[in-house]
C-alpha distance (Angstrom), angle and dihedral (degrees) to the residues before:
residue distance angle dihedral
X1 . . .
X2 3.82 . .
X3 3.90 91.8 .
X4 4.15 90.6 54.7
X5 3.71 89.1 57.9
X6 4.03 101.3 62.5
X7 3.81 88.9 55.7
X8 3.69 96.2 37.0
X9 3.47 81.4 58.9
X10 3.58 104.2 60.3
X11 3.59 93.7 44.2
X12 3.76 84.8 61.3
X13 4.00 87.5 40.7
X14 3.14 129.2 153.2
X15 4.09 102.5 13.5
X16 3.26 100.1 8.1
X17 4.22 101.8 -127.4
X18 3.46 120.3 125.7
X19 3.79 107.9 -116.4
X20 3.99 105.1 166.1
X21 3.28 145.5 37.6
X22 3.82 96.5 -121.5
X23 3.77 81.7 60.7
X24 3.90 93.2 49.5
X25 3.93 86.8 53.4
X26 3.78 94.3 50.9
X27 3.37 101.0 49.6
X28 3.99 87.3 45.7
X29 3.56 85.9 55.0
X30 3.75 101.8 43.3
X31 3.88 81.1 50.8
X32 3.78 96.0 57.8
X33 3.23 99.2 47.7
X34 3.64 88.4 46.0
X35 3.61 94.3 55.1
X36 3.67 101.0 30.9
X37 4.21 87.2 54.5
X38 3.40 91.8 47.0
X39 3.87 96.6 57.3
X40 3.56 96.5 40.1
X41 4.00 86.5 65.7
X42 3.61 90.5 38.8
X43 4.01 95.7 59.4
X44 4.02 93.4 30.9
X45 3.49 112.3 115.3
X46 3.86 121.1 -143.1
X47 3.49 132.7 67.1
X48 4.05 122.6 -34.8
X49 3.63 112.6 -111.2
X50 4.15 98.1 -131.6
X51 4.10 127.6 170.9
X52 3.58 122.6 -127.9
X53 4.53 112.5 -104.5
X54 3.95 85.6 -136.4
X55 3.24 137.6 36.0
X56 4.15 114.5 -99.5
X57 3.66 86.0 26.5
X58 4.02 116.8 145.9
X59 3.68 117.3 -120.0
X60 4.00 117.7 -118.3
X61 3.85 118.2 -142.4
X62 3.74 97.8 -128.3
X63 3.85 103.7 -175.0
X64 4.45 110.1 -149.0
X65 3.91 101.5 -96.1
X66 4.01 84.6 -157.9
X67 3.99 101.8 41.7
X68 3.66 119.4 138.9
X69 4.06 102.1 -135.5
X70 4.38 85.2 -165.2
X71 3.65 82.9 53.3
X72 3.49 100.8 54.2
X73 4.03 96.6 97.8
X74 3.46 92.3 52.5
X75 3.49 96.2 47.3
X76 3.71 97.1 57.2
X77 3.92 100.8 26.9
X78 4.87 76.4 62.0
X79 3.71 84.3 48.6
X80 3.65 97.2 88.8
X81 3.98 101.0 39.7
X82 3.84 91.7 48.3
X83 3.08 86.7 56.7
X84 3.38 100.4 57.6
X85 3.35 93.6 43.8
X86 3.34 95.2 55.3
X87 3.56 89.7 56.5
X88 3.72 92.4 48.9
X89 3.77 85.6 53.9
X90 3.64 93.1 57.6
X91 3.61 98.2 53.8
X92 3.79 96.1 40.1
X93 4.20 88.3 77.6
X94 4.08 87.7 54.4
X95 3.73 89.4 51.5
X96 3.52 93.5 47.9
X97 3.91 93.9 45.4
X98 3.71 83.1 48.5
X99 3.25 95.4 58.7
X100 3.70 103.7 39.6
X101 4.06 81.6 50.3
X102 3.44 88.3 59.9
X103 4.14 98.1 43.9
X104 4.06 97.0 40.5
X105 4.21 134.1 82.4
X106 3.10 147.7 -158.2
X107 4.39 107.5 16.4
X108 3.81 93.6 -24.1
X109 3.43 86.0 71.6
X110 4.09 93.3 42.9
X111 3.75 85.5 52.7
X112 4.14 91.3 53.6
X113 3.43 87.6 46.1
X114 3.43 97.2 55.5
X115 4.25 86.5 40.8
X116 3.63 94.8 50.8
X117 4.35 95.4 42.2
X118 4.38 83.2 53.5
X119 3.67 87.4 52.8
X120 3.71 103.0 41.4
X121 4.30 78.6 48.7
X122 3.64 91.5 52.3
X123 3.56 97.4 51.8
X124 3.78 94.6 40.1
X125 4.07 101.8 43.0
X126 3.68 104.5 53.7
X127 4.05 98.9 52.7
X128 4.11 85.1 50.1
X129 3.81 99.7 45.5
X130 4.38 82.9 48.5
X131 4.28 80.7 53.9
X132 3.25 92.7 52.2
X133 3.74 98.8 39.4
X134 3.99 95.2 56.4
X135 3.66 93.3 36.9
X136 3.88 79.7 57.8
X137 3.77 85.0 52.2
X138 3.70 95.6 63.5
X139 3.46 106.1 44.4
């Protein structure tokens, strides 16, 4: 749910109010996703991918206590789509800064500037520092 926030967020950027419907439809859609994502892992059966709390620690197998085992071919035949979605989701709120960048004055537009430059950083910065990080890995 945590990831459906930072985009909800610029949709609803800078005053948060909801003046349009385009923004109505993107926060519906950030939402579902949301939602829809979030019960798929709930109900998937299998083991629950975790990260280790320090660094060196060794991964537990912790098996879902509340899996559905007759859901399991649903779960990961909607793995793929949600995914995407998701990741449609997340660049929605840089197109709409974009846009409203593009359509405002004065320091409403300043402020989508600023908005849509984060976002365009966000998407850009992590995929490079991973580059750099396993061609680190191989030297």
């Amino acid at each position: 749910m945590h990831l459906a926030l930072l985009p909800a967020v610029f949709v609803l950027f800078p005053d948060g109010a909801v003046r349009s419907r385009v923004q109505r439809v993107l926060l519906g859609s950030i939402g579902t996703i949301a939602v829809l994502s979030m019960a798929s892992a709930a109900v998937g059966p299998g083991v629950i991918v975790t990260t280790p709390d320090k660094h060196g620690d060794a991964l537990l197998p912790v098996r879902n206590p509340v899996g559905i085992g007759a859901l399991d071919g649903l779960v990961h035949s909607s793995r793929g789509p949600l995914f995407a979605l998701g990741l449609l989701t997340g660049l929605l709120p840089v197109v709409w800064t974009a846009w409203a960048w593009r359509r405002s004055t004065g320091l409403r537009r300043r402020q989508f500037r600023w908005a849509t430059l984060i976002q365009g950083a966000g998407i850009v910065v992590p995929p490079a520092v991973a580059v750099i990080q396993i061609g680190r890995a191989h030297v």
